[in-house]
Structures are given as C-alpha cells and as structure tokens.
N, C-alpha and C positions, 0 to 999 in steps of 0.2 A: 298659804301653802302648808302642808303636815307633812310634817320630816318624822323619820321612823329610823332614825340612827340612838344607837346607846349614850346616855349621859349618865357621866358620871359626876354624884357631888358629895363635895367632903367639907366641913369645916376646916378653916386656915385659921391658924391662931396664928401665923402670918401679917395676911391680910386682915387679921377679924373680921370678915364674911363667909357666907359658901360661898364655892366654885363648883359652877358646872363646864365641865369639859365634853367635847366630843372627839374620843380619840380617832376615828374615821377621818375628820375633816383635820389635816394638821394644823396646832394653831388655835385653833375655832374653843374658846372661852369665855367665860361672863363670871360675875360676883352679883350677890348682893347680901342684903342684909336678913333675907330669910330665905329655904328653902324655896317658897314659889317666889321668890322676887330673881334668884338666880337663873330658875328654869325659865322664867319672859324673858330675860334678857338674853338666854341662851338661845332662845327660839328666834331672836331680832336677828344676834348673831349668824345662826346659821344661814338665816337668809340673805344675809348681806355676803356671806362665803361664798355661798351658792352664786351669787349673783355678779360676784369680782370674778371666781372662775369662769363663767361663762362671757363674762365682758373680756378676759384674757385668753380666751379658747384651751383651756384648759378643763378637763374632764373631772365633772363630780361622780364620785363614788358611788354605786349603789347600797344602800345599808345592807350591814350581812347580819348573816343569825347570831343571836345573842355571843359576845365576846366574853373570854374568860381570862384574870389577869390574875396573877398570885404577886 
C-alpha cells in the first residue's frame, strides 16, 4: 500500500536513533538506526495503524497538503 502522509525524522540523542513520526496518524512512530532504516519501519507502522483502525471502525485520515510546524 503507498501512504502519502508527511513524515517527519529527527535524530534522538535520546534514543540514539532517527524517528520517523507521522503526525496525521496519532501515535504512528518508528526508529532506527539510519534514515532509511526509520522510513521502513515507518512504512510497516503505518500499515499496521491503518489496519487497527479499520479492524476498530474507526476512520483513517485522508493525507492533507503539505504540513507546516514552527
């Protein structure tokens, strides 16, 4: 499935990994240990969001236009 929601990824000195977050889906996070290793795991995640809402009849989001956060 291609999901076309924004993610967003930051280094956690934290965690010491990235995070990609998707603020549309609340909740909906991953890590890992490089930039593309976050974004796969974010892409598993989304699916599995998508997939709990819909198993709980709860409505997924449609992605909106590009998001802008200060």
């Amino acid at each position: 499935m291609m999901f076309r929601y924004e993610v967003i990824l930051y280094w956690s000195e934290l965690d010491q990994a990235f995070i990609a977050e998707v603020p549309e889906l609340p909740g909906c996070a991953a890590d890992g240990n490089s930039y593309q290793e976050a974004l796969q795991n974010v892409e598993l995640v989304m699916q599995e969001w998508s997939e709990t809402a819909k198993d709980l009849g709860r409505p997924v989001p449609q992605p909106r236009p590009r998001l802008m956060y200060i």
